[in-house]
Every structure is written in C-alpha cells, then in structure tokens.
C-alpha positions in Angstrom: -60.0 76.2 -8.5 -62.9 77.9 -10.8 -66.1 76.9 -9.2 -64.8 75.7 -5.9 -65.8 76.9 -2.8 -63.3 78.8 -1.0 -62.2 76.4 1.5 -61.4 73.4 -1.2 -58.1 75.0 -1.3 -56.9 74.4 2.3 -58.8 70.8 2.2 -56.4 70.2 -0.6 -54.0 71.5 0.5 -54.0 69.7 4.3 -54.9 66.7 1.5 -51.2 66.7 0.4 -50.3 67.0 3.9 -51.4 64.3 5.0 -50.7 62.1 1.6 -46.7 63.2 1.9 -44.5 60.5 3.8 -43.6 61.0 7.0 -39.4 61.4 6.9 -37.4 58.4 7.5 -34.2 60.0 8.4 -31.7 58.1 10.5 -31.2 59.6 13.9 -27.7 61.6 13.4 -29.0 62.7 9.8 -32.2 64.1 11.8 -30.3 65.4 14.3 -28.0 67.5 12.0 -30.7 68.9 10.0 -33.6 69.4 13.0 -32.1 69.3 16.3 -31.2 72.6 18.9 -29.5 72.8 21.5 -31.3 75.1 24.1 -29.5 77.8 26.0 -31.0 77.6 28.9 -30.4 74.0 29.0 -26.8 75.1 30.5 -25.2 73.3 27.6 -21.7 74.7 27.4 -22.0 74.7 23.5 -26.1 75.8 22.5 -27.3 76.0 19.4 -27.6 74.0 16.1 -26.4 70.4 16.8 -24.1 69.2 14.9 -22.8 65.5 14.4 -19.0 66.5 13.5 -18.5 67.8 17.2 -18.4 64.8 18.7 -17.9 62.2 15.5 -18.5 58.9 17.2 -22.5 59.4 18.4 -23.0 59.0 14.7 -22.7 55.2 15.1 -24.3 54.8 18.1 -27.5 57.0 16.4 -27.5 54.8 13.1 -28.1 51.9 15.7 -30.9 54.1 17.7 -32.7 54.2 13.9 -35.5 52.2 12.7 -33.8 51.1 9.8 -31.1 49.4 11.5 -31.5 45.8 12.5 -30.1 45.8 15.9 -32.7 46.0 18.9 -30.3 47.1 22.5 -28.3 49.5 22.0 -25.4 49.5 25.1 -23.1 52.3 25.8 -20.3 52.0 28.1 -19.1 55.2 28.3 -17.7 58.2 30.7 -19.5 60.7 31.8 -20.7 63.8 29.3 -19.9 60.8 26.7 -22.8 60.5 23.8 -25.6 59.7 26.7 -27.9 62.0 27.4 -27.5 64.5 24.5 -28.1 61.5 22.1 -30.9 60.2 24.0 -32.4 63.5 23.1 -31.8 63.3 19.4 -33.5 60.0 19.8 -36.7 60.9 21.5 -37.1 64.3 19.1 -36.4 62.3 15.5 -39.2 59.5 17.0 -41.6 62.2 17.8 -40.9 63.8 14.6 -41.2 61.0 12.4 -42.7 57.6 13.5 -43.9 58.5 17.4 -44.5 55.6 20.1 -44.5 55.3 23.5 -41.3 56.3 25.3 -40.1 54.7 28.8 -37.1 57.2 30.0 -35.7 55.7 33.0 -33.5 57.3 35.3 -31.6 55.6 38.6 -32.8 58.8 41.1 -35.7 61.5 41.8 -33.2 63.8 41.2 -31.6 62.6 38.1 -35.2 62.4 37.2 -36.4 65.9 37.6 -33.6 67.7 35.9 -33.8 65.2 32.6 -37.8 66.2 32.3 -36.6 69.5 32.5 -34.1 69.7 29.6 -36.8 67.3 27.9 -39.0 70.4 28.0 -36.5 72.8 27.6 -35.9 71.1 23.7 -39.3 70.4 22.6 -39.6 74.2 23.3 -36.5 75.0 20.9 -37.3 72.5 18.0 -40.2 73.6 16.0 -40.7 70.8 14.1 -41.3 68.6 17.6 -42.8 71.6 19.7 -46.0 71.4 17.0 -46.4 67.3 17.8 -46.2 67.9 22.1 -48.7 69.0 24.2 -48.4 72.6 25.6 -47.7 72.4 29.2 -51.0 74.0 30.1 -53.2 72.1 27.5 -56.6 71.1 28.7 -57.4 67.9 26.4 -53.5 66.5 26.8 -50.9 65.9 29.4 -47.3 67.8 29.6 -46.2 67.3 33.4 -43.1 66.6 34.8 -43.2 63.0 34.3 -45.5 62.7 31.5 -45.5 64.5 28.0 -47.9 63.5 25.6 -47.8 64.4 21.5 -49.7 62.6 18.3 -48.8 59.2 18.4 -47.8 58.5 21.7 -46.7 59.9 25.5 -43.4 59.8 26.6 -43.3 58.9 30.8 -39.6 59.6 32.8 -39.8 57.4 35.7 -37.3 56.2 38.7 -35.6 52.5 38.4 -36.3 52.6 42.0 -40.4 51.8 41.7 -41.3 48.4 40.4 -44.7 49.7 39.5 -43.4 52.5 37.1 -41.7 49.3 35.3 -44.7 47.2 35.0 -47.6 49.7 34.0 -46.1 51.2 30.7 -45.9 49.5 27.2 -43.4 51.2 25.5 -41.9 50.6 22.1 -38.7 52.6 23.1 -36.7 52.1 26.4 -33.9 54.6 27.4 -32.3 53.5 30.7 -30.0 56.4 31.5 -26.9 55.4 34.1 -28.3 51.1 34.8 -25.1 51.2 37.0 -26.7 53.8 39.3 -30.0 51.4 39.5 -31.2 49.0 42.4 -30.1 45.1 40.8 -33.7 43.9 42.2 -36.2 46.5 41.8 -38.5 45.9 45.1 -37.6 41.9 45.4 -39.7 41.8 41.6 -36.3 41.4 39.7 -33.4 42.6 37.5 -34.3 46.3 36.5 -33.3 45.8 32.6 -35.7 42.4 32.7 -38.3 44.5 33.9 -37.8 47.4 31.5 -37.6 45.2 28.5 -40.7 43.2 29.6 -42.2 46.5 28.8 -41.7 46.1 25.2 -43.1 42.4 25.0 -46.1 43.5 22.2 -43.3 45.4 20.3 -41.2 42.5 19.2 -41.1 43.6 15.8 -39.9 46.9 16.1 -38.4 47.9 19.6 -35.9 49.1 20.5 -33.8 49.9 23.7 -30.8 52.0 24.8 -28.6 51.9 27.6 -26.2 54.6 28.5 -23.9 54.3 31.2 -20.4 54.4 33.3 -19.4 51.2 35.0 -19.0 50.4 38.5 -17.3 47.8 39.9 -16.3 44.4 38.3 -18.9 41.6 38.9 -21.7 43.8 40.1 -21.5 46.3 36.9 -24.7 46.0 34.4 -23.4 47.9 31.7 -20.7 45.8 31.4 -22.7 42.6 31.5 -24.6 44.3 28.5 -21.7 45.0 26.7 -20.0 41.8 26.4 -23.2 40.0 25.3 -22.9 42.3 22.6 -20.8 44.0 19.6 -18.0 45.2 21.9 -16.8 47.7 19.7 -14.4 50.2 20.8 -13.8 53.6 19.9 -10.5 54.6 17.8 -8.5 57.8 16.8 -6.5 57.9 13.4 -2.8 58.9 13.8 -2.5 62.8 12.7 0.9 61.5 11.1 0.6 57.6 9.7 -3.5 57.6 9.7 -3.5 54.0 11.7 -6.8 53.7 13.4 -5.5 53.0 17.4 -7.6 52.7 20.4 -6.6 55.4 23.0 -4.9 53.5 26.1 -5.1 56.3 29.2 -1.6 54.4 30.4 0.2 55.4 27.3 -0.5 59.2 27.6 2.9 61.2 28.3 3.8 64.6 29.4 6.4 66.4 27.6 9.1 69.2 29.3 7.1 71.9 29.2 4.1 69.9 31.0 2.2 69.0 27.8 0.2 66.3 27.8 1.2 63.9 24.7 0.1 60.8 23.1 2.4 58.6 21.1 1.0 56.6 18.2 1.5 52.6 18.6 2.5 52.2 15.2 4.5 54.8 14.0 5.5 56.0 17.4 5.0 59.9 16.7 3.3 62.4 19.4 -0.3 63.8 18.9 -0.9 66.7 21.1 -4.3 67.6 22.1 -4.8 70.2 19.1 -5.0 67.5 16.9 -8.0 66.3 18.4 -10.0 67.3 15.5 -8.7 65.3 12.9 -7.9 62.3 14.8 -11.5 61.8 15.6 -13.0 63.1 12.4 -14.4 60.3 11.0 -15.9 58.5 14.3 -14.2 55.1 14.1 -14.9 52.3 16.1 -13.6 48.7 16.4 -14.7 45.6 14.1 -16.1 44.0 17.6 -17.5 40.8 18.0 -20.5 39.4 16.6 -22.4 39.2 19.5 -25.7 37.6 20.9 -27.4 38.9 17.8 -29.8 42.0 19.0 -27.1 44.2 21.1 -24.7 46.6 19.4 -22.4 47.5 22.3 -19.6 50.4 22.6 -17.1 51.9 24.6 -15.4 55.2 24.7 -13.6 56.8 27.7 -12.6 60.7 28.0 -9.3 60.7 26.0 -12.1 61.1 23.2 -13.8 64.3 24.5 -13.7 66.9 21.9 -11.0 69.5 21.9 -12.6 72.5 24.2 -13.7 69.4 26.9 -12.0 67.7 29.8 -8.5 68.3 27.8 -5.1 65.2 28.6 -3.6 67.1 31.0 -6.6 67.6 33.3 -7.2 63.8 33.1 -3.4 63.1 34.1 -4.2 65.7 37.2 -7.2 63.6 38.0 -5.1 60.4 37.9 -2.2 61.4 40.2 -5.0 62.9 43.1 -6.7 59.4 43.1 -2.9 57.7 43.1 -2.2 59.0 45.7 -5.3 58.4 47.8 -4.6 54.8 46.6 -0.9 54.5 48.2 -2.7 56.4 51.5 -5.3 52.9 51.4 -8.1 54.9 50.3 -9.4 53.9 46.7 -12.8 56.1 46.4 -11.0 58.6 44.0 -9.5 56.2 42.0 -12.6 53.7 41.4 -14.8 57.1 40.4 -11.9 58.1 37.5 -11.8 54.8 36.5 -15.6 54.7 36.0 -16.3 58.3 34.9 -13.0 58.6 32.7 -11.8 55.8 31.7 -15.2 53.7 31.7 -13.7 50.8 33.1 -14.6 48.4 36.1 -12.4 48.8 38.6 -11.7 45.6 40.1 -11.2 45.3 43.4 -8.9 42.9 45.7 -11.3 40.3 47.2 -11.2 37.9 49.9 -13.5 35.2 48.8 -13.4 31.4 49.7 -14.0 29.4 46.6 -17.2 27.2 45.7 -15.3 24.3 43.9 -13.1 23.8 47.3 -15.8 23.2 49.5 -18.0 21.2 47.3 -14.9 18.7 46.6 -14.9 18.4 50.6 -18.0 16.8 50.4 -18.4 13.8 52.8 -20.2 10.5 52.4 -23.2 11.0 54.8 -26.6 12.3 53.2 -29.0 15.3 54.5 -31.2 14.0 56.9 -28.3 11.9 59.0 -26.4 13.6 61.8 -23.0 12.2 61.9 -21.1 10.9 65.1 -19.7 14.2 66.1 -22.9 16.0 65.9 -24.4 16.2 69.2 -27.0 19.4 68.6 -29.4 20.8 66.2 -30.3 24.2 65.6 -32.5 25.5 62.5 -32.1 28.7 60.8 -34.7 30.3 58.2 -34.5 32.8 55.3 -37.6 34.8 54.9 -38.3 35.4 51.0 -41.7 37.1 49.9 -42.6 33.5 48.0 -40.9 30.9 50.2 -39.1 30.0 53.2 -35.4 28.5 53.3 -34.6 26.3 56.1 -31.4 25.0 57.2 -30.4 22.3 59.9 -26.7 22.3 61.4 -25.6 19.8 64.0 -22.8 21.4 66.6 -20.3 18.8 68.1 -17.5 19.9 70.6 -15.3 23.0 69.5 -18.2 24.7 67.2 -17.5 22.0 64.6 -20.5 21.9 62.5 -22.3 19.5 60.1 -25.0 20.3 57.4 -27.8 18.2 58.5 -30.8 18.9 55.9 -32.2 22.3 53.7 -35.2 22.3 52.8 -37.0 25.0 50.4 -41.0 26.0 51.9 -42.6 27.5 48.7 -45.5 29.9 49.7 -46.1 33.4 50.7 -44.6 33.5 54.5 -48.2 35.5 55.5 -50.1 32.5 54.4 -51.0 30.2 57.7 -50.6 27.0 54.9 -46.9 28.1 54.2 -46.4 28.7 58.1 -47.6 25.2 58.8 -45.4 23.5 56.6 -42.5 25.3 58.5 -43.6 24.3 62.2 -44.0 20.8 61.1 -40.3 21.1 59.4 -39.0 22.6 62.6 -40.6 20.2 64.5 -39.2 17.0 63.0 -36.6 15.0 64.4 -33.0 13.3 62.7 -31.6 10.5 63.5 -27.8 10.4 64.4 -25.5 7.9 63.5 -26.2 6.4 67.1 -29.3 5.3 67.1 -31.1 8.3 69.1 -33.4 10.6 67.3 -32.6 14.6 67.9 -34.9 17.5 68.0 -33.9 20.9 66.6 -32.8 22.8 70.2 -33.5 26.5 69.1 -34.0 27.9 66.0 -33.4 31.4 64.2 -36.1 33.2 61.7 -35.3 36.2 59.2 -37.5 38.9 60.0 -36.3 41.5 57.2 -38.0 41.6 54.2 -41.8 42.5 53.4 -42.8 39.5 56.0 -42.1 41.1 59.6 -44.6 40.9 61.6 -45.6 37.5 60.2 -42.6 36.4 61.3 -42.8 38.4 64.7 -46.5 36.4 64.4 -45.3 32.9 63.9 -42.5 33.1 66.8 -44.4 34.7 69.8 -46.4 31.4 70.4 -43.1 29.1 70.0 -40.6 31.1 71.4 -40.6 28.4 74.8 -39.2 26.4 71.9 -36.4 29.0 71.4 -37.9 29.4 68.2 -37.1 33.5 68.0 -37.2 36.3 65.4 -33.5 37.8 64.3 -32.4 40.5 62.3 -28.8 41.3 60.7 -26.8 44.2 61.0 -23.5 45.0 58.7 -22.3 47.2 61.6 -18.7 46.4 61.6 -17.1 44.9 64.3 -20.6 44.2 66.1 -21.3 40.8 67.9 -22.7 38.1 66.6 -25.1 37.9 68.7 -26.6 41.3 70.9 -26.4 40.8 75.2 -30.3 40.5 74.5 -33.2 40.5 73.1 -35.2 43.8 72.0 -39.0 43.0 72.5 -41.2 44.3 69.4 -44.7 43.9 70.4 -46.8 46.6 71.9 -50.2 47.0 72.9 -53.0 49.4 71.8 -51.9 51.9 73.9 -48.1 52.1 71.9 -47.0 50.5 75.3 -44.5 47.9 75.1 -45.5 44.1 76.0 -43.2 42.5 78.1 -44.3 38.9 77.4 -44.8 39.5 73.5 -42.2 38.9 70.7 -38.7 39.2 71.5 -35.7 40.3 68.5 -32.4 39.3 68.6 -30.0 41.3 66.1 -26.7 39.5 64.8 -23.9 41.1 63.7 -23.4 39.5 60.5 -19.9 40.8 59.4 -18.8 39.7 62.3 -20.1 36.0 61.8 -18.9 36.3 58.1 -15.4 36.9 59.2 -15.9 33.9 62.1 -17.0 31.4 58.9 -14.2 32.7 56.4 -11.3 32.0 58.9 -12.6 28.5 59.2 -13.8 27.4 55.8 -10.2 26.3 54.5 -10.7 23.9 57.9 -11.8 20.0 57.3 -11.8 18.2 60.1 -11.1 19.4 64.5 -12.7 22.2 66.7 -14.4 25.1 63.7 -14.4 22.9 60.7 -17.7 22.5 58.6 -18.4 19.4 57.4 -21.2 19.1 54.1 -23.1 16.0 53.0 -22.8 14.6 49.2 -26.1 15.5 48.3 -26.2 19.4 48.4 -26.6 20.7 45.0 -23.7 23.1 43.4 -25.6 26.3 43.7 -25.8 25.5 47.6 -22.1 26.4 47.2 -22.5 28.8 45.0 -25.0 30.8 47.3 -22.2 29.6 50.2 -19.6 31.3 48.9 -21.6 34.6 47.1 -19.9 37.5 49.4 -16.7 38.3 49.3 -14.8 41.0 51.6 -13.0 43.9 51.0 -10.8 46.8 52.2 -12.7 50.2 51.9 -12.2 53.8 53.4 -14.9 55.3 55.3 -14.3 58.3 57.2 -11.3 58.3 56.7 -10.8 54.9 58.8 -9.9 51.2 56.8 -12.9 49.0 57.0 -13.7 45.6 55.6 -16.9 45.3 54.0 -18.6 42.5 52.8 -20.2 41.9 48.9 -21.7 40.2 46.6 -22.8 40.9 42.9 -25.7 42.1 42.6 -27.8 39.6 40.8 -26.1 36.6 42.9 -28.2 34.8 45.5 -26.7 33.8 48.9 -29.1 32.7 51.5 -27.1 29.9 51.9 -24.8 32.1 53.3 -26.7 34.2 55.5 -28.4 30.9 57.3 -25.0 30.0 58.0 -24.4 33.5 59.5 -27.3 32.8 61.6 -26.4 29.3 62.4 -23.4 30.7 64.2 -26.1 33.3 66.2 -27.9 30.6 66.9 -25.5 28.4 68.0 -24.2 31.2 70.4 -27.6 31.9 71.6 -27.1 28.6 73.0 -24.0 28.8 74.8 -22.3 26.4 72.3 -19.4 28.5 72.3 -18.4 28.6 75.8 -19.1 24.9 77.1 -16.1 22.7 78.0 -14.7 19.5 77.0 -16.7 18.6 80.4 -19.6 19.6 79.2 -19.5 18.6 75.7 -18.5 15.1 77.3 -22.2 15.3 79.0 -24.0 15.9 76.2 -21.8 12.7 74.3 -22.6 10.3 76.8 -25.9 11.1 76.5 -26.7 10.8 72.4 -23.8 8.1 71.9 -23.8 5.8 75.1 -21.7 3.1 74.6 -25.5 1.1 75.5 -28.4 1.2 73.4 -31.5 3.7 74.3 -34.1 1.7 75.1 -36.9 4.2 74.5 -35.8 4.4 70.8 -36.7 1.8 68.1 -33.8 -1.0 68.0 -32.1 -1.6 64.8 -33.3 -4.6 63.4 -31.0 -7.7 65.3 -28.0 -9.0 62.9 -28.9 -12.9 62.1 -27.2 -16.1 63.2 -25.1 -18.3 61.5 -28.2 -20.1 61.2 -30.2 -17.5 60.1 -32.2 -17.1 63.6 -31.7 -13.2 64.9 -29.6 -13.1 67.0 -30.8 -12.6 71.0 -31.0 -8.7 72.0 -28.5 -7.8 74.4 -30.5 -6.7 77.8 -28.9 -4.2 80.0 -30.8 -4.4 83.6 -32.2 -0.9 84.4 -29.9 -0.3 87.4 -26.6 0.2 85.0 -28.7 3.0 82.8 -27.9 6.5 84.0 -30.9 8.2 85.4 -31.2 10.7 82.5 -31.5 8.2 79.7 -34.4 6.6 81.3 -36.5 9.9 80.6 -38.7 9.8 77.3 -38.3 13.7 76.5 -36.8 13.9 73.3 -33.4 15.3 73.2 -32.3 17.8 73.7 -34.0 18.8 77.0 -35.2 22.5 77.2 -31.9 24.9 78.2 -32.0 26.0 81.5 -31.5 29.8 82.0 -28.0 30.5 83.2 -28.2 32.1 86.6 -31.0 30.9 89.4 -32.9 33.4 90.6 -32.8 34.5 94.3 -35.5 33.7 96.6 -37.4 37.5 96.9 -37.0 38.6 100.7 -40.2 38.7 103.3 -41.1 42.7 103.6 -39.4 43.7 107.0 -42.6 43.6 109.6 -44.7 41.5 107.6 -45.6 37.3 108.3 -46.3 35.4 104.8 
C-alpha cells in the first residue's frame, strides 16, 4: 500500500467485493444459515429458522432453488403446512443471492395486507436482505405496502381478484398463496394460474413458480388439478419401532383408555404416540410419486405431520367428531373445512347431475335448421359474452315438449352495432317445419349480465313489439321462473323512470334448472326435449355443466346448483331461459284446445298456398304430376292471411272502455 493514496485501500477492497461470487445456496441451506423469524411477526416459535422443525419444507425448498430442474412447484397442503413461512425463505435467499422480479399473489385485500406486513416485518430482522431492500421512507426507491424494491429487482403483492395486477408485471418468480381461495376467471380474461404464468413468458429459461394451497371441493379445486399434473408425492413418517416409511392415514388414528390419541404402524402394527413425533418425521420423507408432466413437482401433507408443540392427534380427533356430527344433523360446512384445512383433501360432494353421454345418444335424425312435426313455436334465447353472442332456437309443441331447432355462435364485441346486426338478422330469420310452412321466432330472451348491459337494454328497447326483451337470472331459491312482470330500467335525465323505455324480466334460474333436470331422463310425450344429430359433443357438455347439491344455510337445507369452475355452460343457461321464455308466452298454461289451434294452423291437412310448393312428384311418364287445387271457400279464414306465423300475442285481458266524466258530453 506504499505510495498509494489513502482511498486505494477501500477501492480494493469494494474491488474484492464485488469480484467474490454471489452465494448459490439452495433455499433450506439458506434458510438455516440466514433466515429469522421475527417476533413481532406473531409467530408462535421466533427466532433462528431452522429446517429440522418442520423436516419436510426441505424438499419442497430444494425444488424452490435455481439449481433444481423443476419449474411449478405445487403444494397441497393444510393450513400452517410449509406455505407461507417457506414462501418467505424463498423470496429472502432470491434477494440475497440472484434477485428478480417477484409476483406474490394473494386471493383477498386482506390476505394481502397482512402478508406485506410480515414481508416487512423479515427484511427488517435479516441483515443480510435488510442491506439489498429499500428503506420504507427512501426517496430514490419504493417500499410501500404493495411494492418493495431492492438491487436487482421489486417484489409487487397483488390480489387474484384484478386482472390488471396479472397482466402488467414480468416476473421471473410467481408465488400464488391459497389458488383455491381465487376467482377461476379473473374479470372474464381467464384462468388465474394462465394469467400468472403468462407473466413469466420472457423467463423461460429460468422461472420458476409456486403454489401453496388447501383444496376445496372435488372438480372445482385448482390445487388439485396442479397436483396430479405433477409429481404427486406424499408425505411419510418412519415407524419409531420397525423404521417403515408409511403415509399417515387420518382414519387409522386410535384413541387409547386413557383418551390418548395413537397411531398404529401398517407394517408392524405397533402404537406411536404423539411424543414420537420427532423421530418419525426426522428425516422429511416423501413418496416416490409419479413422473409427471415434466415441469411440476407436486406434494401433499395434511396435519397429522404438524410438529410436536402444533395442532397435536387428539385435537384433530375433537375436530372430526364436531363436524360428524353436523354431518348426521344434514349440515356438512364443518366437515368439508377439516377435510380441506386438515386433512388437505377434496371433499366430494353427492351431486345430482344428468349425464352428457345419455342425452347425446338420444340424438334424433332431423338437422338444426328443421322444426319437426310436433314443433308448433319458436322462441330464441341469447347469451351475452364480452366477444360474442350465443343464440339458441327451441320449437314448443303441446305439453312444453321442446325441440332444438338451430344455435348459432355471433363472434363480436356485443357493443359493436356490426355484431348487433348480425343478431337481428339471426333473430329475424325464419325455419321451415316439416309441413311446409315457414315459422318466425315468437319472442325471444337476451342476457343482460355481464359487461354488456345497457347494450343489451339498447338493442331490445326498439324491438321489444317483437317480444324481443332483456332478462336477468337470479339463483334465489325457490323463485319463479319467470317474475309477475317486468321491471323497467330506463330513466331519463332527470333520474326519472321512463315508462315506455326498456323493460327487464328476471328468471329464477334454480327454479328452471330443477324444471329441466326432472325432465331430461324424458324422450318422447308432454316435457321431453328432443336434440338434432348435428350438435357437437361440447353442446352436451355445456348442457349438462351444473350439477345440484344439498347445502346448509342458515341453518335451513337448500339445493344449490354448480359447476366447476373452469367448465362452460351456456348451453345450459339458454335452456334455462328457453323455459322463461316459453312461459313469457303462456306456453305453459294453454290446453289441448288451444294447442289444437295452433296445429291446424302450421300442419293443415291442405297445403298453404301463400308458401312455396314443394316441387310436384312426377308421373309414370315423367310429366309432374297436376297440383291439387283447393277452391278458396274450403281454406279457413286465418290461413288466407300472408303474416308470417306466428301472429303477434294478444295481451291477456281487454281493457275496459274508460267511463265519460259524470256532467260532461264527449
């Protein structure tokens, strides 16, 4: 240093610094040598962290590390079970040693705040990240609630529940905390994990993703979707007596006399108690798995695994018997929350469902387009999505039996007068029934929910004198299919509202779903539903999405209807509107009388004149045939009328003739 200026030294020496490797240190080995838990987290064990408590995050951490080649991480797990605390060790060893962007989403606000709080409540006990972060008060860097910035990166805690926070963010790391708890289609834009992991599209290479959660229900549960797409390896325990490695099975836990909870070993058949916790789970075992789709390593581990000082057997037995019980009583709340949050399992509910195969076998041999020879009716019903409209044409024949006339798909935004167009031109076309006479669609039924409501209050104003009307559904049990009447939803500049303007009917779509489920298994008669041969299979799919089941609410038995979440079914609900619309009618109510009317009329046992004749059938000769001529006189007075069928409804009561003011000539 002879000769050197004085500061030489400290440039050398920040020199070496910056020449020296950053640490490449899987995540548990960083963890055990680096990471604090803080007090005032509210932790019930603070301190240094330390691997050997809880033995099995060290697998799921060597997967969370650079160096290992797996790229989703999945954790099906109970609650307090290697989530959050491991998502910690994560973020702290990548700020520590090869910083990125870092996406931490949560499901809720809530869940939200109080993870950016312990966030900040760790960088603040672990030196060696606290030095990387920005201070909470910096001026030339950001540490806020929901964005904490340090060299090499920002890490941003956003809600599932915002499709923008999803789509604004690269990130190289993704930590979904609790997917379960998240919408299934974040704001219509799609599938919250898509959207997440579309986030990490310029970090192919080297991202990486973890998701931590307890499972819901079976069919609509993401975690578990996630974990059998990948390694599906479950967590063991080694017999304190034999040493065989055994999953623990929450049915095969015992109580002794003395009311100790006791676990007996499935090979050797001795008792482990819960003091022997320590050395069952010292070594963090899990399952050989499967191999997988390639990318995810997937676990399991339920509550039975919780160190010795946690939820102990006993309490877990407790929990069981409480939800039992509520089970016997009908109600099955308690017992779907212990199987998710203890024994991270779906819980599988008992589901009245009709089944797609059965009605697509029913299939009949006319094609969309046709109306068949009981169809006597047409109504049209519409599903309003944000890039398209769904239409669907039913034809109604005596005793509400039905036939699928035509469904057509209207791609376009609904607001866009182009995509409307295309849908008054569908809804004003006519079919031809097996007959001969050509039928117009009687009244038809829009979707107004969704993004597009007052386009569609818009597009039905001007055509509701062809019973062309705005609806809305409503899951209020045991409400009717169709409301007494129509709430009007236009008002005028002065909040006023217009008697003349839009009208809304609301359906009571539960209801409707119950009236189609107790006449599916139905093929032919008064009810039935008849289909053509050339609707595709995920027609039936989408048919036959929902299924109902039994839940408590309030005390009080209730069916509710379901569907998975990432299953489509407007088929279904333009049935359920069908049904509405059909009602809206007076379908429901007309007699064999009637219905006879309305028969004569589009299938006379005479041709209709006004329509274009079927070509003539040819003579033995080959000449056509001569037409047959019926003389005017014999046609019914009706059928000599050129409106096309079916005439405009007339309202169901006349009204009376308003009385002269007393005193007064008109």
């Amino acid at each position: 240093m002879i000769g050197l200026a004085p500061a030489a030294g400290v440039v050398q020496s920040a020199f070496a610094r910056g020449m020296t490797p950053d640490p490449n240190m899987t995540v548990d080995a960083w963890a055990d040598q680096y990471m604090i838990i803080p007090k005032e987290s509210g932790a019930n064990e603070s301190g240094k962290y330390r691997t050997s408590r809880t033995p099995h995050a060290r697998a799921v951490m060597e997967a969370l590390s650079d160096s290992h080649w797996c790229k989703v991480v999945a954790l099906m797990g109970a609650s307090q079970m290697l989530k959050t605390q491991v998502g910690l060790n994560w973020f702290c060893s990548t700020v520590h040693q090869s910083p990125a962007n870092f996406l931490w989403i949560l499901p809720t606000g809530k869940l939200a705040k109080r993870t950016s709080a312990r966030v900040s409540k760790t960088i603040a006990a672990v030196p060696e990240v606290r030095e990387r972060v920005a201070g909470p008060r910096s001026r030339d860097s950001v540490n806020t609630l929901d964005t904490k910035e340090y060299i090499g990166g920002s890490l941003h805690i956003v809600t599932a529940g915002a499709a923008a926070n999803l789509s604004e963010i690269p990130a190289r790391r993704v930590l979904f905390d609790e997917v379960d708890r998240a919408e299934a289609n974040v704001n219509g834009e799609g599938d919250p994990v898509a959207l997440a992991k579309a986030r990490q599209t310029t970090f192919e290479r080297n991202r990486k993703s973890y998701f931590p959660s307890s499972p819901t229900v079976t069919g609509s549960s993401i975690i578990e979707s996630l974990f059998l797409q990948g390694t599906q390896q479950e967590a063991l325990a080694e017999c304190v007596h034999c040493g065989h490695a055994q999953p623990l099975v929450f049915e095969r836990l015992q109580q002794d006399d003395s009311g100790q909870a006791i676990y007996p070993c499935i090979d050797c058949g001795a008792f482990m108690v819960e003091t022997d916790k320590g050395r069952m789970f010292a070594r963090g075992l899990w399952s050989d798995g499967v191999p997988g789709d390639g990318e995810t390593v997937s676990f399991t581990i339920n509550a039975m695994f919780a160190p010795y000082g946690w939820i102990p057997w006993s309490a877990l037995l407790l929990e069981y018997r409480a939800a039992r019980a509520k089970l016997d009583e009908g109600s099955e709340e308690l017992m779907i929350t212990f199987y998710n949050t203890r024994l991270a399992r779906c819980w599988e509910r008992k589901k009245e469902q009709t089944k797609a195969g059965a009605l697509q076998a029913r299939a009949e041999a006319y094609k969309m387009g046709t109306v068949p020879k009981g169809g006597l009716i047409l109504t049209g019903t519409v599903d309003t999505q944000p890039d398209r409209f769904e239409l669907k044409v039913k034809a109604w024949g005596e005793g509400m039996e039905g036939w699928i006339v035509d469904y057509q798909v209207i791609m376009g935004s609904p607001s866009e007068q182009e995509t409307q167009d295309k849908l008054d031109k569908a809804l004003l076309g006519r079919y031809r029934h097996a007959g001969g006479r050509m039928l117009s669609i009687a009244a038809a039924f829009i979707d107004s929910g969704g993004a597009n409501t007052q386009d569609v209050y818009n597009f039905c104003r001007t055509r509701q004198h062809r019973h062309i009307y705005a609806i809305k559904g409503s899951s209020t049990p045991n409400k009717p299919i169709l409301s007494a009447k129509p709430s009007l939803v236009d008002v005028n500049w002065q909040g006023k509202v217009m008697p003349h303007g839009a009208k809304l009917w609301f359906i009571g779509t539960d209801t409707a779903k119950d009236y189609l489920a107790a006449r599916y298994h139905l093929t032919s008669g008064p009810g039935a539903i008849h289909f053509p041969s050339d609707l595709p299979k995920e027609y039936y799919e989408q048919l036959t999405a929902e299924y109902c089941v039994t839940v408590f609410k309030r005390g009080r038995k209730v069916r509710v209807w379901e569907k998975k979440k990432a299953d489509r079914n407007e088929a279904g609900d333009l049935m359920v509107y069908g049904v509405a619309c059909a009602q809206y009618l007076g379908l429901h109510k007309k007699t064999p009388a009637q219905w006879k009317v309305l028969r004569d009329f589009v299938d006379p046992d005479t041709p209709d004149l006004f329509e274009q004749a079927p070509a003539p059938p040819a003579t033995d000769e080959g000449a056509p045939a001569p037409i047959p001529v019926t003389p005017r006189a014999s046609i019914p007075a009706e059928k000599t009328k050129s409106e096309p069928w079916p005439p405009t409804p007339k309202p169901t009561s006349t009204p009376s003739t308003p009385r002269r003011p007393a005193g007064r000539q008109w």
